[in-house]
C-alpha positions in Angstrom: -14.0 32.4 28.8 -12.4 30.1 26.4 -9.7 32.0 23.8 -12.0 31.3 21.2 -14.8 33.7 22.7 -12.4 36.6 23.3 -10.4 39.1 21.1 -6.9 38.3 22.4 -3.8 40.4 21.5 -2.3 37.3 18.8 -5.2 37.9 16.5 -6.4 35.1 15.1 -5.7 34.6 11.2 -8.7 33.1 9.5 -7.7 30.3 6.8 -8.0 31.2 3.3 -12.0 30.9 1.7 -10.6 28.7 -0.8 -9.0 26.2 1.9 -10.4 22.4 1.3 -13.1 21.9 4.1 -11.5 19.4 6.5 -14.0 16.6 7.3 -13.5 15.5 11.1 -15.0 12.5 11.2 -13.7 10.7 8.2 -10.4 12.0 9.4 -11.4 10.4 13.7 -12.2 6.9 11.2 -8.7 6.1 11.8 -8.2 7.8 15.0 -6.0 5.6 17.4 -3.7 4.9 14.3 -3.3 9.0 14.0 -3.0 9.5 17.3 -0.3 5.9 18.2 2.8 8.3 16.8 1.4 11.1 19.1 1.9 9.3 22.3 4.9 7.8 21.0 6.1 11.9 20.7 4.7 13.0 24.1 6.8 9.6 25.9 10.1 11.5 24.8 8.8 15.0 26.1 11.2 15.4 29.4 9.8 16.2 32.6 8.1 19.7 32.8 5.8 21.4 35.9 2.7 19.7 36.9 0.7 21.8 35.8 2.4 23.5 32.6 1.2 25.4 29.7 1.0 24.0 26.2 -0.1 25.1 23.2 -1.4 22.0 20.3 -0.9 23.5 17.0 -2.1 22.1 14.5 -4.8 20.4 17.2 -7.3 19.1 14.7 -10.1 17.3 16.0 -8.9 17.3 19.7 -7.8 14.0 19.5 -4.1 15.4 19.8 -5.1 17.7 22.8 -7.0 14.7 24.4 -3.2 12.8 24.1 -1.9 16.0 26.1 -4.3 16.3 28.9 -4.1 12.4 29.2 -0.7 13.1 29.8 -0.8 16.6 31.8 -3.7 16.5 33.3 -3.4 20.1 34.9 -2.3 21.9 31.9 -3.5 25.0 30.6 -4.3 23.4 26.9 -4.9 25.8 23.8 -5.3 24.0 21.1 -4.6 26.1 17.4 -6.6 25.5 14.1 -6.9 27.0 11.0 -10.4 24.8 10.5 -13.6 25.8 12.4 -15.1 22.2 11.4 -12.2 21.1 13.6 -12.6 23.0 16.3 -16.0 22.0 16.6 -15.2 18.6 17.0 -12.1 19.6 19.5 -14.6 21.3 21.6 -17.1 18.3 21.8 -17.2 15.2 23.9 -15.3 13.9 20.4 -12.0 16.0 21.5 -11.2 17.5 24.6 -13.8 20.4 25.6 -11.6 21.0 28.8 -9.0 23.0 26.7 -9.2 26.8 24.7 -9.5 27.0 20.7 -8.3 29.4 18.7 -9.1 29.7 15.2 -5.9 30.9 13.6 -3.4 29.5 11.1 0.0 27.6 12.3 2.4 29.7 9.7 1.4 32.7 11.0 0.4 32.4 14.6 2.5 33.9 17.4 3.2 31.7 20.5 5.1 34.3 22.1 2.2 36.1 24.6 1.6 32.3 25.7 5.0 31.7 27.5 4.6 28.6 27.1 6.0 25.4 28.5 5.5 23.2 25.5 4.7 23.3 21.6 2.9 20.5 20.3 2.5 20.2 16.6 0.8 16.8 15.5 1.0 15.9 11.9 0.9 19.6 11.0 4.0 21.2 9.8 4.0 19.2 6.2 0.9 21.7 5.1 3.0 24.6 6.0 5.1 25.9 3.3 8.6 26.9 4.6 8.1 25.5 8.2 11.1 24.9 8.9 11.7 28.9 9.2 8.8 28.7 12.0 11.0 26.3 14.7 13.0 29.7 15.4 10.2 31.4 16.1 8.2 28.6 18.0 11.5 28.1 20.1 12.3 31.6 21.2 8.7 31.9 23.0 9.4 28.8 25.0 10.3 29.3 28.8 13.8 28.2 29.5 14.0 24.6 29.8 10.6 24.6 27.5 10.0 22.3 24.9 9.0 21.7 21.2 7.8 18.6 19.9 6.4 17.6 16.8 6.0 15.0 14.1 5.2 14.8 10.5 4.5 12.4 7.7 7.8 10.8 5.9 5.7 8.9 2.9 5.6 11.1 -0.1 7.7 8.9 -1.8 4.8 5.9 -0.7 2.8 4.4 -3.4 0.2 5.9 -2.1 1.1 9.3 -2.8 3.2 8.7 -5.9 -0.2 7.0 -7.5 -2.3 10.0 -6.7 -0.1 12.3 -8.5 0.4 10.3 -11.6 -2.8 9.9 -11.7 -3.8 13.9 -11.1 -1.2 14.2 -14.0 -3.0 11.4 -16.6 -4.7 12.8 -19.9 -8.0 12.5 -18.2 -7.5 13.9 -15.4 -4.9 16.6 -16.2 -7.5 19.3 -17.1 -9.3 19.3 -14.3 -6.5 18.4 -11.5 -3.4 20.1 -12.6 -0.4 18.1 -13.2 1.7 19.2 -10.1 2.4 16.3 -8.1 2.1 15.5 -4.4 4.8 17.0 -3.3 7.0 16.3 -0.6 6.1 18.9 2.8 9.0 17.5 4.9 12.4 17.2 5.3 14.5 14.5 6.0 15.7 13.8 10.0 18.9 15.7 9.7 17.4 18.9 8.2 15.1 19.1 11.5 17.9 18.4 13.9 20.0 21.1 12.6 17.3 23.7 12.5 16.6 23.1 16.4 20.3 23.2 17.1 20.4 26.4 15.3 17.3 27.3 17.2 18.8 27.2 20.5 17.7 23.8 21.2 19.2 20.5 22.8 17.7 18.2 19.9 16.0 14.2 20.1 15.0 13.7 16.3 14.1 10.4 14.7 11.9 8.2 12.5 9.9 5.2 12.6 7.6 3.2 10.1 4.7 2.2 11.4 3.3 -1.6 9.4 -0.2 -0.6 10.2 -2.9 -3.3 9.2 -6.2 -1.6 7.9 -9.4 -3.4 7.1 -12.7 -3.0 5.3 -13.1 -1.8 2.3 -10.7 0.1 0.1 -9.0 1.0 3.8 -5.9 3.0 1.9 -8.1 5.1 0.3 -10.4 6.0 2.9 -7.3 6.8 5.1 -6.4 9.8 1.7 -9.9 10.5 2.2 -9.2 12.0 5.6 -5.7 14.1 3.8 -3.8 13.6 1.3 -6.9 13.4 -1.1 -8.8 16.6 0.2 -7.3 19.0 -2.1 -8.6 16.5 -5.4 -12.1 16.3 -4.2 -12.2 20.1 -3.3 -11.8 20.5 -6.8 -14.1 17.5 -8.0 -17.5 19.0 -7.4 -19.5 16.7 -10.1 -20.5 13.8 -8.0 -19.8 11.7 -10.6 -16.5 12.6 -11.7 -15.6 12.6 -7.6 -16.7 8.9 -8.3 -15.1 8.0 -11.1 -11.7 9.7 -9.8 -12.4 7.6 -6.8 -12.7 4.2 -8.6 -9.7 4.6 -10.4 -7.6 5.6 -7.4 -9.0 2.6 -5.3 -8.0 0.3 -8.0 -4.8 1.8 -8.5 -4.5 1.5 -4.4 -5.8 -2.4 -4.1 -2.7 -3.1 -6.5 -0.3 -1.4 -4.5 -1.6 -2.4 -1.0 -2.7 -5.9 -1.5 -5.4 -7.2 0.9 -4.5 -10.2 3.2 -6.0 -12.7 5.2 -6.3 -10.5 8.1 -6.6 -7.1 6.2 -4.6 -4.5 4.4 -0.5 -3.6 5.4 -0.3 0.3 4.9 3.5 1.1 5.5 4.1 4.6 7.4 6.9 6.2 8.0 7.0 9.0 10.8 9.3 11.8 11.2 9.8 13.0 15.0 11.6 15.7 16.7 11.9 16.7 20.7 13.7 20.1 21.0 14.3 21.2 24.8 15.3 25.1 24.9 18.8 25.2 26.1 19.1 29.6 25.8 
């Protein structure tokens, strides 16, 4: 029986009804480019037990959990989402139906009745408010030795995301969007290695920008699509102001990111952090 079919002890917490719907497959459209700063995370995981047990918060799709069994292929795999759409695709052919799902929200879940060997968060942490008052928590239900890994986004200061704000914030928009801006979820390098230290934890934290070359069609904004732009279209339910937002973002975005010859340079910096439970 799979931990989404029971009642377990750690209650799942259901997400908000007002939460933007995720959408799995626009968010898979650019799935080996989500999923390259994932295996570059897992290559710095030390050596653990054969067959140890890791729990992918955050897991999404099951494209993260696919990177773990890939890489542990006797784990016992629970992957953690706040999204049933997600988990639906997780437990397809899509994801990887081999693991257990729990519904349940990452700022409020306990990994502690796990014991587990390994926290994976993928991409996650920078839609948590506060996270960094989670690694604590996260690291004291680790076995000894146990590790926590995770990586987040380090480009709210990119074009991409500086554009959608100011334009959230323009006089036509204002109204209907708000005027707060897309703020930044993360914290620099330094503020994660001191919070594992403080957590007990031997810490490996660093970044890298990925020069990642999209093509087709407006590529930067169908990757927002999958993300940073589901909160606007939650809110844009008139097909044809969703459309005329749209337009003006794209244009804003084909300035900024300038097709080439062989397609479209989207700059991406990645935050990553390896804590190995030294208490």
């Amino acid at each position: 029986m799979s931990a989404a079919d029971a009642t377990p002890a750690n209650a799942p917490v259901n997400p908000p009804a007002n939460a933007p719907a995720w959408d799995p497959q626009q968010y898979l459209r650019f799935a080996d480019e989500r999923t390259r700063p994932l295996r570059e995370l897992l290559g710095r995981v030390p050596e653990l037990p054969a067959d140890p047990v890791v729990l992918d918060i955050g897991c999404g799709p099951g494209n993260s959990t696919a990177g773990i069994r890939h890489r542990w292929p006797a784990a016992k795999i629970t992957g953690i989402d706040n999204s049933a759409e997600m988990l639906a695709t997780a437990r397809s052919a899509q994801g990887e139906p081999s693991a257990d799902y729990l519904l349940a929200d990452a700022g409020t879940y306990d990994p502690a009745p796990a014991a587990p060997d390994l926290i994976v968060s993928n991409a996650t942490l920078q839609w948590v408010d506060g996270h960094l008052g989670l690694l604590p928590r996260w690291a004291a239900a680790l076995k000894p030795g146990g590790v926590l890994a995770f990586q987040v986004p380090g480009n709210f200061e990119a074009p991409s995301h500086v554009l959608l704000g100011e334009l959230r914030s323009s006089a036509r928009w204002r109204d209907r969007l708000g005027t707060e801006a897309v703020r930044a979820g993360v914290h620099e390098p330094g503020a994660y290695l001191e919070a594992l230290l403080a957590a007990g934890c031997t810490p490996d934290v660093w970044e890298t920008t990925y020069s990642t070359l999209l093509t087709g069609p407006d590529p930067v904004l169908e990757w927002t699509k999958g993300t940073a732009l589901r909160p606007v279209l939650a809110r844009l339910t008139d097909p044809a102001e969703r459309a005329a937002f749209l337009a003006e973002y794209a244009a804003l975005l084909r300035e900024a990111y300038p097709a080439g010859p062989h397609g479209t340079v989207f700059p991406f910096r990645r935050i990553f952090a390896v804590g190995v439970r030294t208490a």
